[in-house]
Phi, psi and omega in degrees: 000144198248149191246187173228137155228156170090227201273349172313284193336310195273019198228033189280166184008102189042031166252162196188128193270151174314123163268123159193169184254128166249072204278210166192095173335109180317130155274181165291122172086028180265153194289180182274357168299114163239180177256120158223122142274133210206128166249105181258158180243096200236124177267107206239137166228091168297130170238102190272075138357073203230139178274190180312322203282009172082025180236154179314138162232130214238167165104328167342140160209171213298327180318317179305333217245166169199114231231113166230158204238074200060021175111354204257136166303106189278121173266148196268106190292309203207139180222101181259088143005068139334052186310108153248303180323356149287311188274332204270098172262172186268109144325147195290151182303124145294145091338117201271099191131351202280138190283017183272339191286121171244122164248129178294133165276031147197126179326147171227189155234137190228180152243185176255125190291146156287133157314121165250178168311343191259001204194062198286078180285338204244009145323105164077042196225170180249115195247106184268138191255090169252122185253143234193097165285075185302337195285319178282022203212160200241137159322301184313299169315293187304326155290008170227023176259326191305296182340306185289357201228352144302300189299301180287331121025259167325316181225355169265340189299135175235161161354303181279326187296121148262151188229133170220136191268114187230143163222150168221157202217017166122322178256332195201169186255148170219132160283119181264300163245183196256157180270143196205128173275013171255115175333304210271346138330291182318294187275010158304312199285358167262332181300300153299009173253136175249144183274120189109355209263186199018048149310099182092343198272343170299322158293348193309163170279156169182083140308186163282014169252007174266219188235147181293119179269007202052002193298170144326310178244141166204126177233118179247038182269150190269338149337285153342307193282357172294332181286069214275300228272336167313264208311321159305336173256354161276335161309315174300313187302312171320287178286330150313322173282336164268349132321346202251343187268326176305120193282320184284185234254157194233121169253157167229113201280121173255092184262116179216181180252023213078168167201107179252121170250191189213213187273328177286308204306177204257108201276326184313310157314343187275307171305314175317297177317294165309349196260333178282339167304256176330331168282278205340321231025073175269074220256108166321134172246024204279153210242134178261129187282322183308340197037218200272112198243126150298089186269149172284105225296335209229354171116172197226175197291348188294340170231120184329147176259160198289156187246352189267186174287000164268004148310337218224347179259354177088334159337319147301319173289343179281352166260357168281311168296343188249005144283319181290325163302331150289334179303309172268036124313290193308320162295000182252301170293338183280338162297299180281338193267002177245329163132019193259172174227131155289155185214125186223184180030051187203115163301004194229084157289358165288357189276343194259329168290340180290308164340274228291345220253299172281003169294332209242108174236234203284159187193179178212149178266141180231107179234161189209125175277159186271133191272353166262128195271350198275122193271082193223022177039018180266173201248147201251095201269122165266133185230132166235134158249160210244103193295314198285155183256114208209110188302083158239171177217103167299125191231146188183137189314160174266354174147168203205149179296128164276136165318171186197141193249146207239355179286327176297327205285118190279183194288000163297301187285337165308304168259022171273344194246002170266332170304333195272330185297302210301342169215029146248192206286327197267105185256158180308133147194086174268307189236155189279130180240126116306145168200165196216126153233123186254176168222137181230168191249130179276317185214192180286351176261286227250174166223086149342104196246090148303112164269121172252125186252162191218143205206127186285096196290026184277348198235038162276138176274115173268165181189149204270115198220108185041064146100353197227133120097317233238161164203129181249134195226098176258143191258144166192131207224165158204161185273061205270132168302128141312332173275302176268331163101096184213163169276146174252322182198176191188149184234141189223109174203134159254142154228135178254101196278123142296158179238156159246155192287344182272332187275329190290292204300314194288335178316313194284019177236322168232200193269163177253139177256168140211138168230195188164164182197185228191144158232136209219162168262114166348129178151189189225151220239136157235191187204115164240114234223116168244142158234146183224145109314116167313324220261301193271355209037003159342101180227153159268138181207129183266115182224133137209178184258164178188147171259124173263112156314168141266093210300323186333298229257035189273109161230015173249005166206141184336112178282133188240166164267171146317137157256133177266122181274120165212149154276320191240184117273114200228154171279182183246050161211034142291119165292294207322302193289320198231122181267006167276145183290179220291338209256261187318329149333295163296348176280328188281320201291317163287354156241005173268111187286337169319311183276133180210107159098020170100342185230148203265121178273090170314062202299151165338023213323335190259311166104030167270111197252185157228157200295318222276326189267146187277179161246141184264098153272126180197146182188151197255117152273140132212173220251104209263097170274042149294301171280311181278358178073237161295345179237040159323288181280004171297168190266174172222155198233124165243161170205138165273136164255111182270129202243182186206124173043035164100324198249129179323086167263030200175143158194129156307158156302136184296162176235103197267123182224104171295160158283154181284133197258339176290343191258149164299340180243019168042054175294137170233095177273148177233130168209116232239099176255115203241121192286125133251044181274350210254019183251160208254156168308141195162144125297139209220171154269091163309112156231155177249104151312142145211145186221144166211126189293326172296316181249020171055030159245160186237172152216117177254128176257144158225133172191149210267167170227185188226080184263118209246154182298000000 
């Protein structure tokens, strides 16, 4: 067995380095100390080796294999042999209660060792990860995932089994243990995780003041943290890249409550995630904690029950099922797309760590450096084959993104890699992106689509430029019809913001805006969104779909724009906030219904306020007077409402608004400004009423916030 040493070690199973020799020519008369630097691109490939009847073939050497890398011929450094079948004895049965088991009463935090040269622990071992999303579980879920990993644990564990203990609880991935084959570790550290704990924590507040914990993963803007299915999958991603230092082969068990996304969420993160999964060799397992569930047509007690009229049209039991069905959508793609099996609707959650547990038997590691070195982030198709002719079947990864490097890049090379982000498949989510799309109606054709992208600025690299200050931030974003797949527009922008020392320290507390708008034709839209840091080459990428209604054809309720949620008004020759230039600037300000009186009503990305600040509401009606006739010119009546649990702690006053009787599409803008200091911190429902009494139509908006001291 061949080992790694020196800087080998640390770039092992899919992380990778340039390969080249850097030497440096002796002048004359100079002493015999020299520099040699060596950077190597060390490739790691598990390859599971099997004959006609599905049993191991054994016996292997690197001579046997035959390895290309994008068509180019690999040569093989090392072939290392994963004997399980042979060693995977059963452990004697633990008993639950039995005095051989000694459990600790307290938790630590550890990392995961690296394999070294001295010390092949994980030579000839099978390595299960279980990882225990508490923020995606129910108290019940949680107890009966804890459960399940105790039962296997105690009576499924063999011989060969390292077991490693991972949570994430809202804020951060934490290791409790290390993979380790001592029972009575594990089931301490299962003994000692209290069941409820990282409830709520996607919401908690965590600013800057609070304390740095060090964990792996972390975000502490609070903005932020309303975004559960990002973080949740940024946590995954997170520990898969700490499983990565590790050559062999990795399952990782995903005990969750479901994981759903939906049209806001950052679809980009889902890929990041399988592509950090696959550099890893990492195959995801994940078990809905939930088993087998009777859902109740209309919802069970855990959730209020619906009020509206899809009670009574089936429309609510028809979103109840197709939530849950979504919920193991995302768990279903994490599986499949890493080489794992999901396990759903089964009360016996341990059939899924046994999965996980016979996927990994005998296999061989294979590594090589690569001879192509260019950090160009395209992807590297690998094919392993066998020189002997031999009825075998070969399982193996297919091939890995290459890294790409960003301190080298001349500005040629800046904006070739943000194009090249901007169209793969796997897309950059280095830094955390927000974004909100609203629609206001221009004419009987166009909508005016304002984007506000919102970026946390603790996590721009600043940096000191002639004495001041600065962080540069380039943007490039595009639009695609869904239906024809054609690009419809697209955006190209930098901002180089100064800082001053008092604006830089508030920087690292809150977030960077940038906004931009778009005028568009009914239809449905997808938005692929880059932001990069200049200083780190560091980039973010926002990708979802949206829909522009056609407001023409609405007639059984008031056609509305988008409601706009804000805290602020900023003026519009704020750099930090707004980065268009001066000549657009004066072009938006006459189609942006936003901009008014020299200043930009800022929307709301999280839609997280504070008590201390008023809230800003605004949307646009319209009343056509064409279509309603005589009863054009009646006013329509709006009012905002705030609910705290189901029960109306807040309401405005109505609001009487005409229609323009000179415009075709009779626009009424409505705005609301609502003093919430005397309401306690909490989650509420924002709804916006609007009503006209002349023609009997309503419209109802709903939607949740966050109100923070």
């Amino acid at each position: 067995m061949r080992r790694l040493t020196g800087l080998i070690v640390l770039v092992m199973a899919g992380a990778f380095a340039g390969a080249q020799q850097i030497g440096q020519n002796k002048p004359a008369g100079a002493g015999d100390n020299f520099t040699l630097t060596v950077k190597v691109q060390l490739v790691v490939e598990a390859v599971v080796v099997k004959d006609k009847d599905g049993k191991p073939i054994q016996g292997l050497t690197a001579k046997d294999f035959a390895l290309t890398e994008d068509g180019a011929p690999q040569s093989i450094s090392f072939c290392e042999h994963q004997a399980l079948a042979g060693h995977a004895e059963p452990l004697p049965v633990a008993a639950p209660g039995s005095e051989d088991i000694k459990i600790y009463k307290r938790l630590t935090h550890t990392q995961i060792a690296p394999e070294t040269v001295e010390n092949g622990r994980y030579k000839n071992r099978r390595l299960l990860a279980l990882y225990f999303d508490m923020s995606a579980m129910y108290p019940a879920d949680q107890l009966r995932a804890l459960s399940a990993a105790e039962k296997f644990i105690r009576t499924q564990m063999t011989t060969v089994d390292l077991v490693s203990i991972l949570s994430y609880e809202g804020g951060s991935v934490d290791i409790y243990q290390d993979f380790t084959g001592d029972r009575n570790k594990l089931l301490s550290v299962l003994e000692t995780m209290i069941v409820g704990q990282g409830q709520g924590n996607e919401e908690t507040i965590d600013d800057a003041s609070s304390a740095d914990t060090g964990a792996a993963f972390g975000q502490d803007d609070s903005e932020f943290n309303v975004f559960n299915t990002d973080r949740q999958l940024s946590a995954l991603q997170t520990a898969a890249k700490m499983l990565g230092q590790l050559n062999e082969k990795k399952s990782l068990v995903y005990f969750a409550s479901g994981l759903r996304l939906n049209g806001i969420d950052n679809q980009a993160q889902l890929h990041a995630t399988v592509d950090a999964a696959i550099k890893a060799g990492v195959s995801f397992w994940p078990i809905d904690a939930r088993g087998l569930v009777a859902r109740a047509p209309l919802g069970d007690a855990t959730q209020g029950s619906p009020g509206n009229s899809g009670v009574y049209t089936g429309g609510a039991a028809l979103a109840n099922i197709s939530n849950f069905q979504q919920s193991q959508d995302t768990l279903f793609a994490l599986a499949g797309d890493t080489g794992g099996k999901a396990l759903f609707d089964n009360n016996d959650l341990t059939r899924g760590l046994v999965q996980a547990q016979e996927s990994i038997s005998d296999y061989y590691i294979l590594g090589y450096y690569a001879t192509n070195t260019a950090k160009n982030g395209h992807f590297r198709r690998i094919k392993v084959s066998l020189t002997q002719d031999l009825a075998a079947n070969l399982t193996y990864r297919q091939g890995y993104y290459a890294d790409k490097e960003f301190s080298r890049f001349t500005a040629v090379d800046k904006e070739r890699q943000l194009e090249d982000a901007l169209m793969l498949e796997d897309p950059v989510t280095e830094l955390s992106i927000a974004m909100e799309i609203d629609h206001f109606q221009l004419n009987r054709a166009e909508y005016f689509v304002p984007i506000i992208v919102k970026i946390p600025g603790r996590e721009l690299a600043l940096a000191k430029r002639g004495g001041a200050e600065h962080t540069l931030i380039d943007f490039v974003g595009e639009i695609k019809d869904l239906v024809g797949g054609a690009t419809v527009t697209n955006v190209r922008d930098n901002v180089n913001i100064k800082l001053s020392d008092a604006t830089a320290a508030e920087l690292a507390r809150r977030p960077i805006e940038y906004d931009t708008g778009f005028t568009l034709l009914p239809g449905k839209y997808m938005i692929k969104f880059l932001a990069r840091d200049d200083e780190t080459g560091r980039i973010g990428t926002y990708q979802t779909d949206f829909v522009i209604p056609n407001l023409n054809k609405e007639e059984k309720q008031i056609p509305i724009s988008s409601v706009v949620l804000s805290s602020q008004r900023v003026d519009l020759k704020e750099a930090l906030f707004d980065a268009a230039k001066a000549k657009d600037k004066e072009k938006e300000a006459s189609v942006n219904p936003l901009v008014q009186d020299g200043k930009k009503l800022i929307p709301s990305v999280t839609r997280v306020f504070s008590t201390t600040r008023e809230i800003y509401v605004y949307f646009q009606a319209y009343k056509s007077p064409v279509a309603d006739g005589k009863t054009a010119s009646q006013p329509i009546f709006a009012f905002v409402s705030l609910y705290l649990a189901g029960n109306k702690v807040f309401e405005t006053p109505p609001t009487a608004v005409a229609p323009n009787v000179a415009s075709r599409l009779g626009t009424m803008p409505m705005s609301f400004n609502l003093g919430v200091h005397g309401l306690p911190p909490g989650e509420y429902d924002c709804q916006v009423t609007v009503l006209d009494p002349s023609t009997g139509k309503a419209t109802f908006w709903r939607a949740p916030i966050l109100l923070v001291p």
